[in-house]
C-alpha positions in Angstrom: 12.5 14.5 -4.1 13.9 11.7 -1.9 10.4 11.2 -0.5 8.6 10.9 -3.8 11.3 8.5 -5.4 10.6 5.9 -2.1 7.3 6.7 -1.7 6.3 5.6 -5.3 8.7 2.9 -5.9 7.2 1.0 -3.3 3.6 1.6 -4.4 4.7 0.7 -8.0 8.3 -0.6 -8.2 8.9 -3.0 -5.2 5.4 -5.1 -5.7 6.6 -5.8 -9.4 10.0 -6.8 -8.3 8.6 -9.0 -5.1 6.1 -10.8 -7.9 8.8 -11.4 -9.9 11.4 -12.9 -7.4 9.1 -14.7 -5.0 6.3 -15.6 -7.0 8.1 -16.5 -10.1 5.4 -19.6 -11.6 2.4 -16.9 -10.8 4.3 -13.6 -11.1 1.9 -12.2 -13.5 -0.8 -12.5 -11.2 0.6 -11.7 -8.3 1.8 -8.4 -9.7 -1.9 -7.4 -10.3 -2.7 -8.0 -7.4 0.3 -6.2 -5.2 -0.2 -3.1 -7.6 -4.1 -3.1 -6.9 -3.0 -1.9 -3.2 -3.0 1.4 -4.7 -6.8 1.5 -5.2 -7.3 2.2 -1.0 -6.0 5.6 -2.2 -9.4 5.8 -3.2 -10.8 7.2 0.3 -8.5 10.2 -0.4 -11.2 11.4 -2.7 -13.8 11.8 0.9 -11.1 14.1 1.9 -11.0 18.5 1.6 -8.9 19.1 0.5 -8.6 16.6 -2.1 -4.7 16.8 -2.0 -2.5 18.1 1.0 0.8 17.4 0.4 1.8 17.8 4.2 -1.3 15.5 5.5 -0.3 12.0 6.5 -2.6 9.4 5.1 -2.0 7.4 8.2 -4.8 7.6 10.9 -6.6 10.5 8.9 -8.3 8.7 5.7 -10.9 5.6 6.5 -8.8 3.5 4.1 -5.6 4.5 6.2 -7.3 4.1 10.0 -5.7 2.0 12.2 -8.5 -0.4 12.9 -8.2 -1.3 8.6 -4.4 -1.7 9.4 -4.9 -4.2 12.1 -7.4 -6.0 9.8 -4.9 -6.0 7.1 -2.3 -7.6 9.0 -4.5 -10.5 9.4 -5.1 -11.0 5.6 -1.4 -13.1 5.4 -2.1 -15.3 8.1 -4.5 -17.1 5.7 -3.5 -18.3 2.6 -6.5 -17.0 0.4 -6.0 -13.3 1.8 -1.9 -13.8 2.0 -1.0 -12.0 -1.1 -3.9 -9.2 -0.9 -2.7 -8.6 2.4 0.9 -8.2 1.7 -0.2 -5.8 -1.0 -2.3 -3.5 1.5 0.4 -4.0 4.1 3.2 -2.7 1.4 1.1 0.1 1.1 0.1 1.4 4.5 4.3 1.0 4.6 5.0 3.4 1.6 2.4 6.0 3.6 4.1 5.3 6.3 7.3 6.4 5.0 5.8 9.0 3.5 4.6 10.2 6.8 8.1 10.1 8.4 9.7 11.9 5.7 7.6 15.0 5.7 
């Protein structure tokens, strides 16, 4: 239960409440944009089984390999990709913690 409640708070709760503290004159925005991390879940749907509730996302699904997580942590070096990049970075962590959890 633990697992689930961190797991989707960050993929849905923590971007609204980081566009709303740090991002305050374009919050509105900027929480479309953080939430819109969800849509690399979108290479789970290459994957058989579809759902696997003991598979770790990390390393296993295109979306989730670690050559697209090194090339994520490049989008906040650069102010155009900064906020698009913190919202697939947040996301590859709330995997992440998924992973460790299981």
């Amino acid at each position: 239960m633990l697992r689930h409640l961190l797991h989707y708070g960050i993929h849905f709760i923590v971007p609204i409440l980081i566009a709303i503290f740090f991002f305050r004159s374009d919050w509105k925005k900027v929480m479309v944009i953080l939430l819109a991390g969800i849509l690399i879940d979108l290479d789970h749907l290459f994957a058989t089984p579809l759902f696997d509730p003991g598979r770790c996302s990390i390393g296993y699904h295109p979306l989730h390999s670690y050559l697209a997580i090194m090339a994520y942590a490049l989008l906040p070096l650069f102010k155009p990709t900064r906020i698009l990049g913190l919202a697939l970075l947040l996301h590859i962590f709330a995997d992440l913690l998924d992973c460790l959890l299981m």
